[in-house]
C-alpha positions in Angstrom: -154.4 -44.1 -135.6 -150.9 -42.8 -136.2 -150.1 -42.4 -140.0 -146.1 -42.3 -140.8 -147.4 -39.6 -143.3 -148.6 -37.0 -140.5 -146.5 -34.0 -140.3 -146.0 -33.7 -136.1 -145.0 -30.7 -134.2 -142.7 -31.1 -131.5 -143.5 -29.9 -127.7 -140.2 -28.9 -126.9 -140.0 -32.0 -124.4 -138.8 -35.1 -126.1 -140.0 -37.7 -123.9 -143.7 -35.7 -124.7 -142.8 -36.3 -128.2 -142.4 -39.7 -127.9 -145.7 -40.8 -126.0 -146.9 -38.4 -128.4 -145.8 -40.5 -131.3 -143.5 -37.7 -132.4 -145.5 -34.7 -131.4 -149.0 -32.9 -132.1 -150.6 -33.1 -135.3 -150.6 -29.4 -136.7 -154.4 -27.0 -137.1 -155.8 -28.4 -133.9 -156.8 -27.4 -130.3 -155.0 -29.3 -127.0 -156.0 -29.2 -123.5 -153.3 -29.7 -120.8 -155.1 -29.7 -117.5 -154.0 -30.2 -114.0 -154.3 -29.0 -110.4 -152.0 -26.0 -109.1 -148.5 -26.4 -109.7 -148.2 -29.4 -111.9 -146.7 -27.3 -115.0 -149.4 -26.1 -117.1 -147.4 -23.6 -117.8 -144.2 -24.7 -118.1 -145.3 -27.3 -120.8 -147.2 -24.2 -122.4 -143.0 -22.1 -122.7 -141.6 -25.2 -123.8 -144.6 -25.9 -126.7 -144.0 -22.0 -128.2 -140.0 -22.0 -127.4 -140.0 -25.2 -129.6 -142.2 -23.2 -132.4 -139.3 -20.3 -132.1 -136.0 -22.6 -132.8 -138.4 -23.7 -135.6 -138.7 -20.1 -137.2 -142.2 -20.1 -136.4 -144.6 -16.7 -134.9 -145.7 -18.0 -131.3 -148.1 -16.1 -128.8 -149.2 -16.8 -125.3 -152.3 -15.8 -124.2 -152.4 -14.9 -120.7 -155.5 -14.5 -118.6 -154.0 -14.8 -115.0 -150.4 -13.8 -114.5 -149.2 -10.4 -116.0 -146.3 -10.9 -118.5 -143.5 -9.3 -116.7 -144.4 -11.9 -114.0 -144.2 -15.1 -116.3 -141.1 -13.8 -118.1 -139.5 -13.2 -114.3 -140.4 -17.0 -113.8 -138.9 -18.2 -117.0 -136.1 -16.8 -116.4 -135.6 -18.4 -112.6 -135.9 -21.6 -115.0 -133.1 -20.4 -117.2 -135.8 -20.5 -120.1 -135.1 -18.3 -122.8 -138.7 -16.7 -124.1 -136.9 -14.6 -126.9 -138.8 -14.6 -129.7 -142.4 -15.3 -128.1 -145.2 -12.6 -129.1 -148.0 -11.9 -125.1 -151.0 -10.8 -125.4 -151.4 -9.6 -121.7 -154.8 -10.5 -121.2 -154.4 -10.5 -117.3 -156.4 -8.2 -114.9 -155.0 -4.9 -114.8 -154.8 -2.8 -111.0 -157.5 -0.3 -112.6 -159.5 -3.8 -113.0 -161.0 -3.4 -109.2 -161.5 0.2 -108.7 -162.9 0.9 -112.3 -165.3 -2.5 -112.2 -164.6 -3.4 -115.6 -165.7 -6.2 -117.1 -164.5 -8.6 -119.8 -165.9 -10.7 -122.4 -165.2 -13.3 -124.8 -166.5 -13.0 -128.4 -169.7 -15.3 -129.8 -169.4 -15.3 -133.7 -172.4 -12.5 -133.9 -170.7 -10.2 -132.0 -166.8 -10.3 -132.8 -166.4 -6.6 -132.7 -168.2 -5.5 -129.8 -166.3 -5.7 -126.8 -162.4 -4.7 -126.2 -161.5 -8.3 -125.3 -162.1 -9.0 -128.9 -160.4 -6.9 -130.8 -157.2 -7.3 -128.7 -157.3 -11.0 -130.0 -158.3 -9.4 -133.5 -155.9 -7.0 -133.9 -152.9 -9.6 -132.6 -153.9 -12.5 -134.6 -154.3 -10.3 -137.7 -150.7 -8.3 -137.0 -148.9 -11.0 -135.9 -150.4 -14.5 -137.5 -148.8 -16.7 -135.0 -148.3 -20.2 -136.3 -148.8 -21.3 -132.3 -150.6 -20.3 -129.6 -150.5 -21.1 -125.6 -153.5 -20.1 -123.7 -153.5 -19.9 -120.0 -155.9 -20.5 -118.8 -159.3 -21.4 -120.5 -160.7 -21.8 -116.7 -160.8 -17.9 -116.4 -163.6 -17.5 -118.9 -165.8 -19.9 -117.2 -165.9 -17.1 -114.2 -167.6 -14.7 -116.9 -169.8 -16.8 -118.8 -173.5 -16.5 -117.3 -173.9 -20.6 -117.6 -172.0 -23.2 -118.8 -173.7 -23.0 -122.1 -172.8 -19.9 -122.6 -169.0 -20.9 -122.0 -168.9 -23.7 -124.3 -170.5 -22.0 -126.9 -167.8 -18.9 -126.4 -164.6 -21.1 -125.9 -165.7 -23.1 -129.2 -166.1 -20.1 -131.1 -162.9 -18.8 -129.8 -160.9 -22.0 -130.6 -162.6 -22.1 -134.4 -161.7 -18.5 -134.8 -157.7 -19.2 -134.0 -157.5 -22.3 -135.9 -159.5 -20.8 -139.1 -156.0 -18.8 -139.0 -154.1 -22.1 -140.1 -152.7 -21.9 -135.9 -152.3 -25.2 -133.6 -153.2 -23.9 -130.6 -152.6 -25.4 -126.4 -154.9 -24.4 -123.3 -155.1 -25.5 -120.3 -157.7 -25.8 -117.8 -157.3 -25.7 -113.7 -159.4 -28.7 -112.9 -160.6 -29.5 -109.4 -163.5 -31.3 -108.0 -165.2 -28.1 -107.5 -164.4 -26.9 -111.0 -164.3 -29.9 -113.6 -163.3 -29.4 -117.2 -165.0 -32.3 -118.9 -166.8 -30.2 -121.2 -163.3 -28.9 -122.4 -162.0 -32.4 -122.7 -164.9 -32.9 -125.0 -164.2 -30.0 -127.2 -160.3 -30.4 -127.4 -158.8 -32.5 -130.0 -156.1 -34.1 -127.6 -156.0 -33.7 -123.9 -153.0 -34.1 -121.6 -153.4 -34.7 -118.2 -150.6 -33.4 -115.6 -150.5 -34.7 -111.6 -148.2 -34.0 -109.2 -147.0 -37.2 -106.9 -144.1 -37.4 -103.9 -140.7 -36.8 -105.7 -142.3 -35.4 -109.1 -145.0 -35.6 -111.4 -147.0 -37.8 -113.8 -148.5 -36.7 -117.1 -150.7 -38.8 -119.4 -152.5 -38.5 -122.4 -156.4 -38.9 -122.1 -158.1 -38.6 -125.4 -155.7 -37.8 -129.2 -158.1 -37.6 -132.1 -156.6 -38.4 -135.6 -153.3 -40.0 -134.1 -152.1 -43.5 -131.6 -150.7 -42.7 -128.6 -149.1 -44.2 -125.5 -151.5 -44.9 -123.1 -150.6 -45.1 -119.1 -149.0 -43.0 -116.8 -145.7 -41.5 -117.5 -143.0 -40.1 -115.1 -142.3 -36.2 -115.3 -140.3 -33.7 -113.4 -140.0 -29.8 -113.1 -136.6 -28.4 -112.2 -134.1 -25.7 -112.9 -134.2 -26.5 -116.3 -137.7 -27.0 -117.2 -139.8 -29.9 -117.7 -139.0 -33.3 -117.9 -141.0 -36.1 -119.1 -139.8 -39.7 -119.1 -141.9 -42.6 -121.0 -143.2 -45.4 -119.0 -140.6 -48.0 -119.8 -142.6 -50.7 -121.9 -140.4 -54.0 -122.8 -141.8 -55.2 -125.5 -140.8 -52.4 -127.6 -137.5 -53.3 -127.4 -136.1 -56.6 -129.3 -132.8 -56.8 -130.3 -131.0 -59.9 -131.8 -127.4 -61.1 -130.1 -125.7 -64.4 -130.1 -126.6 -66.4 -126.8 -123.6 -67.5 -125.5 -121.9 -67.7 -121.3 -120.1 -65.4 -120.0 -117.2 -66.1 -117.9 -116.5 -65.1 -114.2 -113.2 -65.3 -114.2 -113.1 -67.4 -111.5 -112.5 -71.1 -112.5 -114.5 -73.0 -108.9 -117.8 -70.3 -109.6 -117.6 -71.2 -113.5 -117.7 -75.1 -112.7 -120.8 -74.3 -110.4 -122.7 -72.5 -112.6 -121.9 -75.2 -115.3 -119.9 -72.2 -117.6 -121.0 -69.0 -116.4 -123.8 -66.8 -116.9 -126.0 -66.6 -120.0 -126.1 -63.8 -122.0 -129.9 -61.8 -121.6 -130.3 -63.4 -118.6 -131.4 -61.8 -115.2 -129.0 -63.6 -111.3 -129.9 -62.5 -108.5 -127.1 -62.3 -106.3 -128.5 -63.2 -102.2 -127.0 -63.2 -99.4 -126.3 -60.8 -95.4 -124.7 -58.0 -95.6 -120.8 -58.1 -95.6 -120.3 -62.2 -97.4 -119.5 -60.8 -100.7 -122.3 -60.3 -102.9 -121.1 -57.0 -104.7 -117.3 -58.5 -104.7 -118.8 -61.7 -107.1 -120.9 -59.4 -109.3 -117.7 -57.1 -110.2 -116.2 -60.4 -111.2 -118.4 -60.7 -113.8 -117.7 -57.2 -114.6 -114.0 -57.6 -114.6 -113.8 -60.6 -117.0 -115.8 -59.0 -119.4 -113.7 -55.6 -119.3 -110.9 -57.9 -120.7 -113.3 -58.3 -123.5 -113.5 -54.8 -123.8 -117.1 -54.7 -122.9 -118.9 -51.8 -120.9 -120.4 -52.7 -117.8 -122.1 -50.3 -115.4 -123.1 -50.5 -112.0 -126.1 -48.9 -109.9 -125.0 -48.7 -106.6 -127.6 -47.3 -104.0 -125.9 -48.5 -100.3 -122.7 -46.8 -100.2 -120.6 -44.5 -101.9 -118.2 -44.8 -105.0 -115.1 -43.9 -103.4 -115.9 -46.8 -100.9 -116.4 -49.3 -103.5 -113.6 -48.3 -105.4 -111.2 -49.1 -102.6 -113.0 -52.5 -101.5 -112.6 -53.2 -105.5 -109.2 -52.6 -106.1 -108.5 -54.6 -102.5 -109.5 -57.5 -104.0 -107.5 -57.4 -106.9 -110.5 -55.7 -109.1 -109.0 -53.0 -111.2 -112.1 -50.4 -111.3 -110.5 -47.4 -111.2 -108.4 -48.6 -114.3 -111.7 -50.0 -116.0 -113.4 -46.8 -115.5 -110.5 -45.0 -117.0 -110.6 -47.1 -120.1 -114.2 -46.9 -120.7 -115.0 -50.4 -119.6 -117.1 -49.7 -116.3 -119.2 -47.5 -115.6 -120.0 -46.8 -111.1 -123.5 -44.2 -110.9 -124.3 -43.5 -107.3 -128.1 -43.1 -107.1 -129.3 -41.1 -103.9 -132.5 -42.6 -102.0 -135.6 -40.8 -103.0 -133.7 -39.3 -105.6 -135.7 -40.7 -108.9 -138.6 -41.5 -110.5 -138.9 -46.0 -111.8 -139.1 -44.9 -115.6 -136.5 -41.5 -114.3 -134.1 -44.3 -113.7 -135.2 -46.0 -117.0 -134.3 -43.7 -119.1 -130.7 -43.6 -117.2 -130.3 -47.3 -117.8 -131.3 -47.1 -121.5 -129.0 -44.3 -122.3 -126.3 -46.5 -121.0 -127.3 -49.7 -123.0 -128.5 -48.1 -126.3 -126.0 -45.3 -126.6 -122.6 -46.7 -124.7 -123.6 -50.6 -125.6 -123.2 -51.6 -121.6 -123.4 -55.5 -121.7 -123.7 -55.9 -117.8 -126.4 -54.0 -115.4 -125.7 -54.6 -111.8 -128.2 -52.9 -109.5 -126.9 -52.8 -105.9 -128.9 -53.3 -103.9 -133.0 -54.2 -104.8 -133.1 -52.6 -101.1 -131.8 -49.0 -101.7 -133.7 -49.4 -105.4 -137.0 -49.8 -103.8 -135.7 -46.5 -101.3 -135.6 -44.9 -105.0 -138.9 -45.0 -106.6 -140.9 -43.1 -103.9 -143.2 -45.7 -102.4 -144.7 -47.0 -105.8 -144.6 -50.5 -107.1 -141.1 -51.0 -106.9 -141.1 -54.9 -108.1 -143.5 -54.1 -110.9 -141.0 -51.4 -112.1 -138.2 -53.5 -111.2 -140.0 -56.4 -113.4 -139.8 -54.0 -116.5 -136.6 -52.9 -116.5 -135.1 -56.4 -116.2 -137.6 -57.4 -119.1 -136.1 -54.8 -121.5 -132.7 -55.4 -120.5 -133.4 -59.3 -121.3 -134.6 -58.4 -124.5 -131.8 -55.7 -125.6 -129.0 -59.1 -124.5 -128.2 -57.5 -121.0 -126.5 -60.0 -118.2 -128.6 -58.4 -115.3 -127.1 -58.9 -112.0 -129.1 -57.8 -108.8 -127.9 -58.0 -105.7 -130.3 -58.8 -102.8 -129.6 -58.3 -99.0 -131.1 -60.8 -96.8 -131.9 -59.8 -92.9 -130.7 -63.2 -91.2 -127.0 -63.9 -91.6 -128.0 -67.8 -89.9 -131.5 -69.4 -89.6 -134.5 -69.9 -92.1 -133.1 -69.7 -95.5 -135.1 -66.8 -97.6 -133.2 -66.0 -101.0 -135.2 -61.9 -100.8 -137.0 -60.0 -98.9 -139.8 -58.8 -101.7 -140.1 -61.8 -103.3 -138.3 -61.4 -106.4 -137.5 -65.0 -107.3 -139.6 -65.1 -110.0 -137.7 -62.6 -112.0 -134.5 -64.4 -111.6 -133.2 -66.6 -114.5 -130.2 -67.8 -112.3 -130.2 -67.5 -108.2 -126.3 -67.6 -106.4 -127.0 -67.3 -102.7 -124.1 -67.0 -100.1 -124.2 -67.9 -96.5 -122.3 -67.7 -93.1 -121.2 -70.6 -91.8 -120.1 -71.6 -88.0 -117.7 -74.2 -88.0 -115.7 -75.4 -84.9 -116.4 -71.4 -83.3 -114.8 -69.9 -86.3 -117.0 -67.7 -89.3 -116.6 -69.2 -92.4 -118.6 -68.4 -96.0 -120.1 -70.6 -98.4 -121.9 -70.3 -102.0 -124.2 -72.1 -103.6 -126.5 -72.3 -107.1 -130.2 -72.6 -106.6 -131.1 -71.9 -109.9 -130.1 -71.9 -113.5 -132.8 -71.9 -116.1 -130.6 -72.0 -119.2 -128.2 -75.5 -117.9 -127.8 -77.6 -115.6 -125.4 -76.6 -112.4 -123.6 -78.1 -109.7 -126.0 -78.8 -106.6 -123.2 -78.9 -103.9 -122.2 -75.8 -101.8 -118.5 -74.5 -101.6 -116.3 -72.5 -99.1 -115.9 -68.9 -100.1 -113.3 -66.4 -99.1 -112.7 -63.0 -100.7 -108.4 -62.2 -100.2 -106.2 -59.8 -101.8 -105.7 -61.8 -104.6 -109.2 -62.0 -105.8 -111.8 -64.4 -104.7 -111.2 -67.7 -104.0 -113.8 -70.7 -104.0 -112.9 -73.9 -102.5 -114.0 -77.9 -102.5 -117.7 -78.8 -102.1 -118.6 -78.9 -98.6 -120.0 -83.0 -98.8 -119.1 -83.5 -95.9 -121.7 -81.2 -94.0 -125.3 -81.2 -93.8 -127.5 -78.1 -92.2 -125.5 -75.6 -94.1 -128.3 -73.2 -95.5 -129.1 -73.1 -91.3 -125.9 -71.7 -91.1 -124.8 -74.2 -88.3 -124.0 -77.0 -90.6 -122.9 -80.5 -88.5 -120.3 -83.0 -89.8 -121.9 -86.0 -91.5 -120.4 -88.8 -89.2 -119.8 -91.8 -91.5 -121.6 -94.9 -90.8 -120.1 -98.2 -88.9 -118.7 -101.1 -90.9 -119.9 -104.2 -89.6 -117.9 -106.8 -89.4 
């Protein structure tokens, strides 16, 4: 297990680092293995560039491409191999006609073949500190059996690490060509796998050391890799004073007995158009007179829209954003990764102290996360915002603007600590809007319905509706008083 002790070598990819507890433990052998195109080698440039900013000799080993073409590549990927020693091991164009042949040493014959003393002669010149291989697969092809290749890549590995090296390979794994018996020999193995949208990498097997376990969201683009740690909640506690939050609004206060709780989660329901986004940037207005930070994920429509429909209603956003206060991230569909979008949230509650997450809309976030298990990821991210003392606010579109109540459409209930649902109402032929409480874990709350309207003064909530029945229909019916007798 992990001792505090251990020195660590970084990988050059910090979110790596951190499923890594802090990197790879120095004087051992790591296999990174993968199908074609999952970044072998781009985890390979980032592990010796890391070793360069370090002061440290690096060397990549390269059976496959020819250095001039991984060096053209690098650069594509604005990364900077200054500083990193090749040992072009890659088949040359005299390869085919001339039929050589290549070998890898056994400890008995270290100085026989030409293979060998290139890696000789480098490792003694140049006593790199780390190495990249790519890829260990390629002297499978020469071994005569797979005895013989163990026994070769072993002595191999022994000989590099007996020179006080760490040392990464990697392996192109397929059904046809499995790697297990390099798993077996590595000391850590770190698996990469290419989903819609991006990657995943995980971490299989770390000897000596803890690690986080799971599936982990990573992504290759113009600047390299990208890893980003599965978002787990319980490693997150931090203590704040559990007190309500005001709306601003005096009628939605009384109805939600005071407000909303601090490190709570409300899910905001309701058809498109009654409001819902209007009564969470209440929240986030009254709190910007605290001089807290809010920010809000919106996914259905664009800033400059919800800027205007803000200010409209007598929400200053554009002066709140200027001040710091709030904080408006338009999120693309199909755009990111769950933990991607993690590690955007976290940055804006652990380094700019945001006190209010609004995600708008659950809809567009499911749109987001590329098919997977949307409400598990969802169910994360609200858990370590509870636990850091985040008010959570999601807003959640509901299909039917009249008819059978439903407060979601992906039965996210559960997750909510406070449910405010708003309706359309029909009364005498004209539309009218109502809200309502149907959930409050923290206090009690007021279990009539009011009138809503949204003006250019702000929103406006009126008297309970008693005198109506059939409103969550949407075709509520006066309640004709009964006869006295007599």
């Amino acid at each position: 297990m992990l001792n505090p002790k251990d020195e660590r070598l970084s990988t050059g990819i910090p979110g790596l680092d951190e499923i890594l507890y802090g990197g790879l433990l120095p004087g051992r052998a790591y296999l990174v293995r993968g199908g074609p195109g999952t970044g072998k080698t781009i985890m390979g440039l980032h592990w010796l560039m890391a070793g360069v900013a370090r002061q440290e000799r690096t060397l990549y080993i390269s059976l496959v491409e020819t250095e001039a073409e991984i060096r053209r590549n690098a650069a594509r990927m604005g990364l900077d191999l200054q500083g990193i020693s090749f040992l072009d091991l890659s088949p040359s164009p005299e390869f085919f006609s001339e039929v050589e042949t290549y070998d890898i040493f056994s400890p008995a014959e270290v100085e026989r073949e030409p293979t060998t003393k290139k890696v000789i002669e480098t490792m003694d010149n140049l006593k790199p500190q780390r190495i990249f291989i790519d890829s260990m697969t390629q002297f499978r092809y020469l071994a005569t059996d797979i005895f013989q290749f163990r026994k070769q890549v072993l002595s191999l590995l022994r000989f590099l690490l007996e020179r006080e090296t760490t040392v990464i390979f990697s392996s192109e794994t397929s059904d046809v060509s499995p790697d297990d018996d390099l798993q077996f020999i590595a000391d850590g193995v770190i698996s990469l796998e290419s989903v819609p949208g991006g990657g995943m990498v995980s971490v299989l097997k770390y000897r000596g050391s803890g690690f986080r376990s799971g599936c982990n969201a990573m992504r290759i683009d113009e600047h390299g890799m990208k890893v980003f740690p599965r978002l787990l909640p319980e490693s997150f506690v931090k203590e704040f004073k559990a007190e309500t939050i005001s709306s601003g609004v005096p009628e939605l206060d009384e109805l939600l007995h005071g407000g909303l709780e601090r490190g709570t989660v409300t899910i905001i329901s309701g058809p498109s158009g009654v409001g819902k986004s209007t009564l969470g940037m209440a929240f986030m207005k009254e709190a910007a007179g605290r001089g807290e930070r809010s920010v809000n994920y919106i996914f259905d429509e664009m800033t400059e829209t919800l800027l205007h429909r803000a200010e409209s209603v007598n929400i200053p956003a554009k002066a709140m954003i200027e001040r710091g206060t709030l904080s408006v991230v338009p999120v693309e569909p199909l755009r990111y990764l769950p933990d991607e979008f993690a590690q955007l949230v976290r940055r804006e509650v652990e380094d700019k102290q945001a006190r209010i997450v609004m995600i708008d809309s659950t809809a567009g976030y499911s749109l987001a996360v590329h098919g997977q298990d949307f409400v598990r990821s969802l169910h994360s991210l609200c858990r370590y915002l509870k636990n850091m003392g985040v008010t959570v606010i999601l807003v959640t579109e509901t299909k039917d603007i009249t008819g059978e109540f439903k407060v979601t459409e992906f039965g996210l209930s559960y997750l909510a600590d406070n449910i405010i649902f708003l309706r359309y109402l029909e009364i005498n032929g004209e539309l009218h809007k109502a809200i309502g409480v149907l959930k409050k874990r923290a206090s009690d709350f007021e279990k009539s319905m009011r009138e809503l309207s949204i003006t250019s003064h702000g929103i406006k909530i009126g008297h309970p509706l008693s005198g109506l029945r059939g409103i969550l229909r949407g075709v509520p019916e006066f309640i004709v008083p009964p006869r006295q007798e007599g």
